[in-house]
Residue frames as a rotation matrix with the C-alpha (Angstrom) as fourth column:
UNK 1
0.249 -0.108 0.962 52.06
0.645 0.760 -0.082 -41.60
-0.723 0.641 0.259 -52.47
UNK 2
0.932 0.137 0.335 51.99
0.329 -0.704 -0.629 -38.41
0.150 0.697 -0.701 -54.76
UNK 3
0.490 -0.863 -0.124 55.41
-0.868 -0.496 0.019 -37.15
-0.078 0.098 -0.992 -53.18
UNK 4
-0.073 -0.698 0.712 57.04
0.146 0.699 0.700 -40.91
-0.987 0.155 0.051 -53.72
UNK 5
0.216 -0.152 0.965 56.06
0.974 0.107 -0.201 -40.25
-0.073 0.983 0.171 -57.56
UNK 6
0.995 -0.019 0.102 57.75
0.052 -0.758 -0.650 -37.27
0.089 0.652 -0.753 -58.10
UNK 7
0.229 -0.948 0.223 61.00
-0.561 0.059 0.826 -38.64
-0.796 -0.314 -0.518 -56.96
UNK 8
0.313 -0.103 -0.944 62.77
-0.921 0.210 -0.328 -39.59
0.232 0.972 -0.029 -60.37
UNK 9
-0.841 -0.527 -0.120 64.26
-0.497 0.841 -0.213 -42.61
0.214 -0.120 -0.970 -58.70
UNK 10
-0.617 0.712 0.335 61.08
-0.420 0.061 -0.905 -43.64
-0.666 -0.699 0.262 -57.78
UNK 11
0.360 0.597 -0.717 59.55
-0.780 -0.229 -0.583 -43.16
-0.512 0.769 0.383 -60.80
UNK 12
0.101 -0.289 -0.952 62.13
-0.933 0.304 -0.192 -45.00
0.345 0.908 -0.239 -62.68
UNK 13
-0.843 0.015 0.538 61.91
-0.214 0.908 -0.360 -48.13
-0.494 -0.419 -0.762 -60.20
UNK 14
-0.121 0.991 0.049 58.16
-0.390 -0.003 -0.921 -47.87
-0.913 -0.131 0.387 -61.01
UNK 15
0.153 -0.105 -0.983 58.98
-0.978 -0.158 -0.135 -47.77
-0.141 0.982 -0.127 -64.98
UNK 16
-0.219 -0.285 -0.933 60.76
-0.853 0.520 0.041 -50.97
0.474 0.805 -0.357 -64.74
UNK 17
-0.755 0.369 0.542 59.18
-0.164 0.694 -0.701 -52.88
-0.635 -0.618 -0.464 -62.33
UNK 18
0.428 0.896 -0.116 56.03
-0.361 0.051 -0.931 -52.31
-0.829 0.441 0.345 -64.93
UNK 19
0.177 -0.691 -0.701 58.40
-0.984 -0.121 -0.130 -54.07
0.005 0.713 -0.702 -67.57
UNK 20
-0.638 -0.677 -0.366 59.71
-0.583 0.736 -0.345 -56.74
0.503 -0.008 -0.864 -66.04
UNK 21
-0.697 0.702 -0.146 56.15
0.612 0.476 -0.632 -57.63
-0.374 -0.530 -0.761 -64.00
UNK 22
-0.929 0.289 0.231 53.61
-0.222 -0.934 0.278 -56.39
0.296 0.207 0.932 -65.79
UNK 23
0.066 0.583 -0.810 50.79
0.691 0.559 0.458 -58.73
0.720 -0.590 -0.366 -63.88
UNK 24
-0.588 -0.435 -0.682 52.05
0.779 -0.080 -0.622 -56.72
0.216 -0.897 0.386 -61.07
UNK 25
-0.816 0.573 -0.072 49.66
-0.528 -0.791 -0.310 -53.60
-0.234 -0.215 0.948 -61.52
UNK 26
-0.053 0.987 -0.151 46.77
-0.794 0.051 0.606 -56.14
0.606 0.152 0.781 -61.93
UNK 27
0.179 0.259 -0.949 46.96
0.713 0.630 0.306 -58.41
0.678 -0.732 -0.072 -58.96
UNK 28
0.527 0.225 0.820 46.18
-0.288 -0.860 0.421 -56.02
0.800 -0.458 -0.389 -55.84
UNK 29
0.818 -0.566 0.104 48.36
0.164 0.402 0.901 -57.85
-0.552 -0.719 0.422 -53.43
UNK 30
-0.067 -0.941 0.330 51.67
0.997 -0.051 0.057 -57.66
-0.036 0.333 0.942 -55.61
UNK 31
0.017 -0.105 0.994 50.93
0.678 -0.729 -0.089 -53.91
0.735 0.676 0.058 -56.08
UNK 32
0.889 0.211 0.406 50.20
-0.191 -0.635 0.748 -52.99
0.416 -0.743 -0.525 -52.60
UNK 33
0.753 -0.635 -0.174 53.32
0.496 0.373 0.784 -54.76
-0.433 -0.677 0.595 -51.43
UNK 34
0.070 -0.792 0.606 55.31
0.991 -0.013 -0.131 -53.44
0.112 0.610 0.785 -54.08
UNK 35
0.403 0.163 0.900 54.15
-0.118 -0.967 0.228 -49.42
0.907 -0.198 -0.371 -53.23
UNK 36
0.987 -0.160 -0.024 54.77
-0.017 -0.252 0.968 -50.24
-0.160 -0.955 -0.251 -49.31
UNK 37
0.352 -0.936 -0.003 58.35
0.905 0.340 0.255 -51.07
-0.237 -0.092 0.967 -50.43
UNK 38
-0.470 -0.400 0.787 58.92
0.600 -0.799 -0.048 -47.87
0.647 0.449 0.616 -52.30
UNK 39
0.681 0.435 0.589 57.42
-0.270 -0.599 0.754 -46.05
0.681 -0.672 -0.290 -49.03
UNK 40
0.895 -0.429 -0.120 60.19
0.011 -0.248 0.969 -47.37
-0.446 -0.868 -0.217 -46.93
UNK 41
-0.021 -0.997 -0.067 62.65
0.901 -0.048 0.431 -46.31
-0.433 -0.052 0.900 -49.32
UNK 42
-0.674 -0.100 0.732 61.64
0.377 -0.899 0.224 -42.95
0.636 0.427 0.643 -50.89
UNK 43
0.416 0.909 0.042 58.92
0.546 -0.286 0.788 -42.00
0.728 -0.304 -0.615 -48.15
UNK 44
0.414 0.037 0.910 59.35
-0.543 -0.792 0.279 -39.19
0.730 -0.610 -0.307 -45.61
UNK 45
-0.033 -0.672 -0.740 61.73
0.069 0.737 -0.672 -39.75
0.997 -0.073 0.022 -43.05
């Protein structure tokens, strides 16, 4: 998780996903789904 947030694209998905959903870092099911997504696109390949 630590090397998906230092990827600036990553980051800046993160930025506006916390914008447009901001529920989304307080309901633990939208947040876990929403991290596994950004693991299978910026995670180790």
């Amino acid at each position: 998780m630590a090397e998906i947030m230092q990827n600036p694209d990553a980051r800046a998905e993160v930025e506006a996903k916390r914008k447009s959903d901001p529920d989304l870092f307080r309901d633990p099911e939208k947040r876990r789904a929403f991290f596994q997504q950004l693991m299978e696109k910026y995670g180790k390949k």
